[in-house]
C-alpha angles and dihedrals in degrees: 000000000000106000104248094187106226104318097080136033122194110240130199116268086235089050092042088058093053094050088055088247091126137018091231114140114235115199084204122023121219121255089204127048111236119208129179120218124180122042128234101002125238090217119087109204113177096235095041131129088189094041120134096252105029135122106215120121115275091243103057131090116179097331097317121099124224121205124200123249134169109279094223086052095047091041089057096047089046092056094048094043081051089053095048087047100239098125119045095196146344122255121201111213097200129181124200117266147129091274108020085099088057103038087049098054089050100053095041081057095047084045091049092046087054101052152312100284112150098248123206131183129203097201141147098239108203088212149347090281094063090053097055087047097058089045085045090059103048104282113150097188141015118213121209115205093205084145088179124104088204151342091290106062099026089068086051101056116016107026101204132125113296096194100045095045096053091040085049087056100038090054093043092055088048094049103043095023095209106009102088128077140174134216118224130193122218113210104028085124090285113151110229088248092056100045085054091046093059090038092054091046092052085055091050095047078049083242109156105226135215121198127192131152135257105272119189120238128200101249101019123117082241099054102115087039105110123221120262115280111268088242099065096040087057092048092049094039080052094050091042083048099048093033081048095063110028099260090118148003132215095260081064096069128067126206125202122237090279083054092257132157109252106155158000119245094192121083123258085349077158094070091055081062092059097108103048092240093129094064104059131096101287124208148079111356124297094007114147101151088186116213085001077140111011137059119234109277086010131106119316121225104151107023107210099215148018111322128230121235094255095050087052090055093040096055086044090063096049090062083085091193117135096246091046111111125241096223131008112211123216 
């Protein structure tokens, strides 16, 4: 991404569809706008299109490509699209660079001028006063990248600092009780058990999480590495669901010797499945990020709308645990 200062802000080709910037077809539309502030970023996380080293394309972020507009002209579409109600919020996609802060204080004003479009922001904030500041200025959620399940893995692929990066969000979460959020990555070498540890802690912490799976993208040092096995997405979308609204906890699962979910302990915890809630994109409100880790009539990790019946009965099998039911009738 070729850094545009603050006249132009790169946008989602799906939002950018939506914001009648493009004539690309969207088989489902976002319910967010997704912009993209920074430039190449200083960070060099392992699976990373924007990572220091690596080789993507600068447009790209995951497997979705983000051209560049003027800001004035995407501010101005945004608050239209927010009036007719096709978009619900605003999300900053922000990498970590000299001027990102900055840039991403100027465009959440010029957002906020504009109209009354919930705005988020998925930043690497340097300190606590950054993170006022961002709150200060309209800011309705701060999201963490903190992509790691645990220690482990975070030193691997991404090489920052563990214990500044968890205090950062603990303190944030104290500070501002429901406005802060992490990503997390499932597939990056995690185990099951440590992936529910870290979701349970975030709810602890009140940290709203938002789970998606590795996708490998051409010129990362992650490329050849495969996504995690459906199986295991759906156990772990089911653990961050229940965790999420207080069906279970994690002393309630239990994880074979691999770290593997193996059962429930919570009675007729099916049944809470029953609306296929579990199975869409999770997150921050009104975040849909369609096709963020799927390819259009591939597999499905995060659906980004309502599922079918079928599709409800179809991801509960895929669970593949052996208190999972075969078939869940509506």
């Amino acid at each position: 991404m070729t850094d545009t200062g603050y006249q132009k802000v790169h946008v989602s080709i799906g939002t950018a569809a939506v914001l009648g910037l493009n004539d690309a077809r969207v088989e489902v539309a976002p319910t967010t706008a997704y912009l993209m502030l920074g430039g190449r970023c200083a960070m060099n996380c392992a699976f990373c299109a924007q990572a220091r080293e690596s080789h993507a394309s600068a447009l790209s972020l995951s497997r979705i490509t983000w051209p560049a507009y003027p800001l004035d002209e995407v501010v101005r579409r945004i608050a239209f699209a927010y009036q007719q109600k096709e978009l619900r919020r605003a999300c900053l996609q922000v990498t970590f660079t000299r001027q990102a802060f900055k840039q991403t204080l100027h465009v959440v004003q010029a957002i906020k001028a504009a109209c009354d479009i919930p705005v988020d922001a998925a930043i690497l904030p340097r300190d606590m006063d950054e993170v006022r500041q961002l709150m200060d200025a309209g800011v309705e959620h701060i999201g963490f990248g903190l992509d790691a399940a645990c220690r482990r893995i975070f030193e691997r692929v991404k090489g920052g600092n563990w214990e500044r990066s968890m205090e950062m969000i603990r303190q944030a979460s104290s500070a501002f009780p429901g406005r802060a959020a992490v990503h997390l990555i499932v597939g990056l070498g995690e185990t099951e058990s440590e992936m529910a540890e870290m979701i349970q802690l975030m709810h602890d912490w009140g940290v709203t999480v938002g789970l998606f799976a590795f996708t490998p993208v051409r010129g990362t040092v992650m490329e050849a590495y495969p996504p995690p096995p459906l199986d295991q997405y759906r156990r772990m979308q089911v653990v961050r669901y229940l965790i999420a609204h207080d069906m279970a906890t994690r002393e309630q699962l239990v994880f074979d010797e691999a770290g593997r979910l193996v059962h429930i302990d919570v009675e007729g915890w099916q049944g809470l499945l029953s609306d296929g809630l579990a199975f869409e994109t999770s997150g921050c409100p009104d975040c849909n990020r369609p096709y963020y880790n799927e390819r259009p009539g591939g597999t499905m990790y995060n659906y980004p709308r309502r599922l079918t019946p079928a599709e409800i009965a179809r991801a509960l099998e895929e669970l593949r645990m052996h208190n999972a039911p075969a078939q869940l009738t509506l």
